[in-house]
LUMMI-274136 format. One record per residue (C-alpha): residue number from 1; z, x, y. Coordinates in Angstrom, 1 decimal. Last residue first. Layout:
// LUMMI-274136
NUM/Z/X/Y
...
// end
This chain:
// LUMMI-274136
279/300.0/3.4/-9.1
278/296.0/3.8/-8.2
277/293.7/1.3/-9.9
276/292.3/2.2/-13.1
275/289.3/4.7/-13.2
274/285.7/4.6/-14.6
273/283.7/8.1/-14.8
272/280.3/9.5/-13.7
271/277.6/11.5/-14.5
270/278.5/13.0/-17.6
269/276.3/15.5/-19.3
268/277.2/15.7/-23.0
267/275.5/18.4/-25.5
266/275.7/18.5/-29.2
265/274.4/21.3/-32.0
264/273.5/19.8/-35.2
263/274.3/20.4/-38.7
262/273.6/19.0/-42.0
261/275.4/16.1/-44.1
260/275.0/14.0/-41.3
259/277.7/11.5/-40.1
258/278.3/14.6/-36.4
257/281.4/12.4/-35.3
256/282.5/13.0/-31.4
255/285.8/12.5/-29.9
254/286.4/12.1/-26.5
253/289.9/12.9/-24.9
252/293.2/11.5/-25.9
251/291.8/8.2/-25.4
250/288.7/7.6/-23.2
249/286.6/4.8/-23.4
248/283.1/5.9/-24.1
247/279.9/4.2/-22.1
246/276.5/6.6/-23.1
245/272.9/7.0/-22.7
244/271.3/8.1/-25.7
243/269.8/11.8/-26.3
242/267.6/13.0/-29.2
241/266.1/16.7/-30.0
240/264.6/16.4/-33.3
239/264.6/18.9/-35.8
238/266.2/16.4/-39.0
237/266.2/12.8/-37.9
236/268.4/11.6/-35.5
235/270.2/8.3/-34.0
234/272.6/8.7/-31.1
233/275.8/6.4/-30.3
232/276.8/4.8/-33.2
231/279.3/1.9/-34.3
230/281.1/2.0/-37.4
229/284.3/3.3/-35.6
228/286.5/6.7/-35.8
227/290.2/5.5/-35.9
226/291.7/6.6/-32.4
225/293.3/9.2/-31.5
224/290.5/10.0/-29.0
223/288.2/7.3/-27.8
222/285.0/7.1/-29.2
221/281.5/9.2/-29.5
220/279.5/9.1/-32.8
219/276.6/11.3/-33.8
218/274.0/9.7/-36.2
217/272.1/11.4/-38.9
216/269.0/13.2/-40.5
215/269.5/16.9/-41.9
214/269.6/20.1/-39.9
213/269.5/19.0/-36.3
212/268.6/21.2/-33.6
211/269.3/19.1/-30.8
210/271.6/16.5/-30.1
209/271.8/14.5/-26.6
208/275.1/12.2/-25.3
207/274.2/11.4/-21.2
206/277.3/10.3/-19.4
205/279.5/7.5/-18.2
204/283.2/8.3/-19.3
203/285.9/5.4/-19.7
202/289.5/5.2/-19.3
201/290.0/8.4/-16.6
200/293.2/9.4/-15.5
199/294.7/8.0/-12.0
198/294.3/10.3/-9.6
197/296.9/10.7/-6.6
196/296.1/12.5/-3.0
195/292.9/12.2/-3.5
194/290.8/10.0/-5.5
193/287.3/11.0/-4.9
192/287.8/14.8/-4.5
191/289.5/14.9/-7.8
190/286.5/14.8/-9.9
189/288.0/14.3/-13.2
188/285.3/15.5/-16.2
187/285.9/14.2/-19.4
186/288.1/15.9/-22.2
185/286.7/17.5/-25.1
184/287.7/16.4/-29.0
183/285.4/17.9/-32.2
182/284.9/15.7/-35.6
181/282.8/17.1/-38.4
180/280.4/15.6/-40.8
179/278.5/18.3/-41.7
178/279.1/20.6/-39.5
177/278.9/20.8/-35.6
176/277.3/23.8/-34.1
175/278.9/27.0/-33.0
174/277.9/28.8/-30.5
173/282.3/29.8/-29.5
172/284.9/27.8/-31.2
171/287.9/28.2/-28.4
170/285.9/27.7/-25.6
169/285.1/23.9/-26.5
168/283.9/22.4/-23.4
167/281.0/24.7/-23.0
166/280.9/26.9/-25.9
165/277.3/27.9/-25.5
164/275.3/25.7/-27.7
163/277.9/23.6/-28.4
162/277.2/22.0/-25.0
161/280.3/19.5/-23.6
160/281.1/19.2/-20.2
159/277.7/19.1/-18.1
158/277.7/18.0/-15.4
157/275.3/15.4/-13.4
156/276.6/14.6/-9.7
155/279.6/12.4/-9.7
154/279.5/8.8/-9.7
153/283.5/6.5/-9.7
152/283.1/3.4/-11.1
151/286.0/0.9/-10.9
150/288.6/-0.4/-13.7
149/290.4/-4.2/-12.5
148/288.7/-6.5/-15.2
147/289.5/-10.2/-13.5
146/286.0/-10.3/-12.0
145/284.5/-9.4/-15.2
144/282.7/-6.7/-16.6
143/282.2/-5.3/-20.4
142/282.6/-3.1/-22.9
141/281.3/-0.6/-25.8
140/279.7/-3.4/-27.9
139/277.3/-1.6/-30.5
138/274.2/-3.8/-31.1
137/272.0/-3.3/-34.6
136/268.3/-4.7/-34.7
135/265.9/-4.5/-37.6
134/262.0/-4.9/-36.6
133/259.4/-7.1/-37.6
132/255.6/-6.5/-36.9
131/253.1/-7.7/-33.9
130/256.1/-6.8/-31.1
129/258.0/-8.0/-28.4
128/261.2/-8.5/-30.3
127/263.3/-10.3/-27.9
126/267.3/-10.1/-27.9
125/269.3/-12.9/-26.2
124/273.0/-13.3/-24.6
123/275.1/-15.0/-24.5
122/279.5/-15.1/-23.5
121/279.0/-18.2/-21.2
120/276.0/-16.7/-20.2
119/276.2/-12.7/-20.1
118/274.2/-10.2/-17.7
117/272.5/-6.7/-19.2
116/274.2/-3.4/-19.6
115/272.2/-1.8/-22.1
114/272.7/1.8/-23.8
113/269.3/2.8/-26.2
112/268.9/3.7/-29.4
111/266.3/4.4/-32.0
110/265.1/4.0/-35.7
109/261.5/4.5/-35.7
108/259.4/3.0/-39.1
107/256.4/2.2/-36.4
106/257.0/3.1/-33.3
105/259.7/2.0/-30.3
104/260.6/0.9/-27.2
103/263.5/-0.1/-25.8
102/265.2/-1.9/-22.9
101/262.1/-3.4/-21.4
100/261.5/-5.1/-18.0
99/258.8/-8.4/-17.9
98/261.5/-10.7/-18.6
97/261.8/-13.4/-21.2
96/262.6/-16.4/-19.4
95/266.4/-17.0/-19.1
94/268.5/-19.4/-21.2
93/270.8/-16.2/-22.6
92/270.8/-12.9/-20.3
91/268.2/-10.1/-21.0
90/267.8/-8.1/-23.9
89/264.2/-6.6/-24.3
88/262.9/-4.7/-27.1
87/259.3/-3.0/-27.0
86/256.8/-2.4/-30.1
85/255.1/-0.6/-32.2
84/254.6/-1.9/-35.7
83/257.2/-2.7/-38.7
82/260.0/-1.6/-37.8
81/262.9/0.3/-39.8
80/265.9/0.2/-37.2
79/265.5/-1.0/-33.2
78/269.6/0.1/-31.6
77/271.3/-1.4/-28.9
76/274.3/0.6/-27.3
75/275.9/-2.7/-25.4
74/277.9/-2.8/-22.2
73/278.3/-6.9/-21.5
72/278.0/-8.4/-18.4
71/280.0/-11.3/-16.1
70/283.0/-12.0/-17.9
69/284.5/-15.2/-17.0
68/285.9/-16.3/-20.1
67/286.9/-13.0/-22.0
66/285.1/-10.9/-24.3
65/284.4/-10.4/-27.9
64/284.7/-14.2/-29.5
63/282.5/-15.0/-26.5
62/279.5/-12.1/-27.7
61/277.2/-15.0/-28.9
60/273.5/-13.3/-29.9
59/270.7/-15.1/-29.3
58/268.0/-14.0/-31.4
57/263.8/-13.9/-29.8
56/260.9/-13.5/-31.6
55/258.0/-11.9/-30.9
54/257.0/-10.4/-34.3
53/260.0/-11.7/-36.3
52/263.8/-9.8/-35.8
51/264.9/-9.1/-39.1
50/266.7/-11.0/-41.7
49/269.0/-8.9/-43.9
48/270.5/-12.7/-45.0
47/274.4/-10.9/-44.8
46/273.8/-7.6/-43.2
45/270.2/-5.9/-42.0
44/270.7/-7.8/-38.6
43/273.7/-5.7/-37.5
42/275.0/-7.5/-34.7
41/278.9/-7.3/-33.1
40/279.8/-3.6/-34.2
39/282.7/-1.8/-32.5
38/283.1/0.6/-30.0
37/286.9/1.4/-28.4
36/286.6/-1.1/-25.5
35/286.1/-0.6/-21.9
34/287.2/-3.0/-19.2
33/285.1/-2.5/-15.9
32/285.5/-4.3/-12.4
31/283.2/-7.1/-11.1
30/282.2/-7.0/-7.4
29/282.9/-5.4/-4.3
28/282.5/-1.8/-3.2
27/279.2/-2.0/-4.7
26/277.6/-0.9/-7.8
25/274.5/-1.6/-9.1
24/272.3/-4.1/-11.5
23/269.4/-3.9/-14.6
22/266.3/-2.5/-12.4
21/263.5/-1.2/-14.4
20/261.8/2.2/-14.1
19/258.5/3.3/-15.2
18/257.3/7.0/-15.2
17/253.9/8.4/-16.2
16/253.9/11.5/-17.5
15/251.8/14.6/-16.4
14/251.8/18.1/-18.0
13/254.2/21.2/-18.5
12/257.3/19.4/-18.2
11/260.2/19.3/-15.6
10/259.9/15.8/-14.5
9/262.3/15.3/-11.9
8/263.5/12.1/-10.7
7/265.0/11.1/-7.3
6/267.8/8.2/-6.0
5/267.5/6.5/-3.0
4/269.5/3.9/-1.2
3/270.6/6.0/1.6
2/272.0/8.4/-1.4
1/272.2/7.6/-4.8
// end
């Protein structure tokens, strides 16, 4: 962003019409950043398997997950099996159902998208603007609280993983992932914005896309060396090209998970990075 601005480029053949919602910023002061390694906190096709009705709204309590005071949750939201066309929204618990959408989605899509979207006392609520049902699974990948000390450093786009070339992975060459494979890559550190001393990384901020996908699955990014989680980051069916927004605490590198039984090539394009304070 620059004076304030930021630009978007459509690079298609036609015309699209663009709509953009607001969900916060970041200042020089203000919450910091804790990541977590992914993990699952709503998976409405468990237990009861009761969907979301047509326009309904779920609270969903996150306190058990993060700590008192914590102003936002990081969540990779995800509509699965609905019923009619429809839009999502997740907005902060005891507000009015805002105008902005997180998702939308088609009939019998499964989709994700990433959300960071302001916490009550540890609440939040998910609206099913819709004439059907609709599944709804929520990934929590971290949150932000005054106490949390991790700050946000923006880069211009670049990209640092693409299977399609070798980027990020020299050794393996063109190669996409197999069936059910696990590669590790290593963020991007811009050191211009932390001279003399850099801390390492704890959290990418990037865009996670596949393309070229053999058989239907999900691709899963987490922290590296660490046990691979339930949660997912990108939902795809065989041929598509699909991309999700991403938030991945860093580890010993990324990994990514390629659950299909086919394969896919994979592509990351990070635009930013959070860092601890310096020592």
């Amino acid at each position: 962003m620059i004076n304030g601005s930021v630009s978007f480029h459509h690079t298609g053949q036609g015309t699209v019409h663009l709509v953009a919602d607001l969900q916060g910023f970041y200042a020089e002061s203000g919450s910091g950043f804790a990541p977590v390694s992914p993990v699952r906190v709503l998976d409405t096709r468990e237990g009861a398997a009761v969907p979301l009705p047509a326009n309904g709204t779920r609270p969903l309590d996150l306190s058990g997950r993060l700590p008192a005071g914590a102003t936002a949750a990081v969540l990779n939201v995800t509509v699965t099996r609905p019923t009619a066309n429809g839009v999502l929204k997740v907005f902060p618990s005891g507000s009015a159902v805002p105008t902005a959408s997180n998702l939308n989605f088609v009939t019998g899509q499964t989709i994700p998208n990433l959300v960071t979207v302001p916490v009550v006392n540890g609440r939040v609520s998910i609206h099913n603007q819709n004439s059907g049902t609709t599944h709804v699974v929520a990934d929590l990948a971290g949150w932000f609280s005054p106490d949390a000390t991790q700050t946000f450093v923006p880069i211009n786009p670049t990209r640092i993983l693409d299977t399609r070339n070798g980027t990020g992975l020299p050794d393996r060459g063109s190669v996409p992932l197999a069936a059910r494979e696990t590669v590790r890559f290593q963020p991007f550190l811009s050191g211009e914005n932390c001279l003399p001393a850099c801390p390492a990384p704890t959290a990418l901020v990037g865009n996670v896309t596949v393309a070229g996908p053999t058989a239907s699955g999900v691709l899963i990014a987490y922290p590296g060396g660490t046990q691979r989680p339930t949660a997912s980051n990108v939902n795809f069916v065989t041929g598509e090209t699909a991309s999700n927004a991403a938030v991945v605490a860093v580890g010993s590198g990324i990994e990514l998970y390629n659950s299909s039984a086919g394969t896919t090539h994979a592509i990351v394009d990070q635009s930013g990075y959070f860092i601890g304070p310096a020592s």
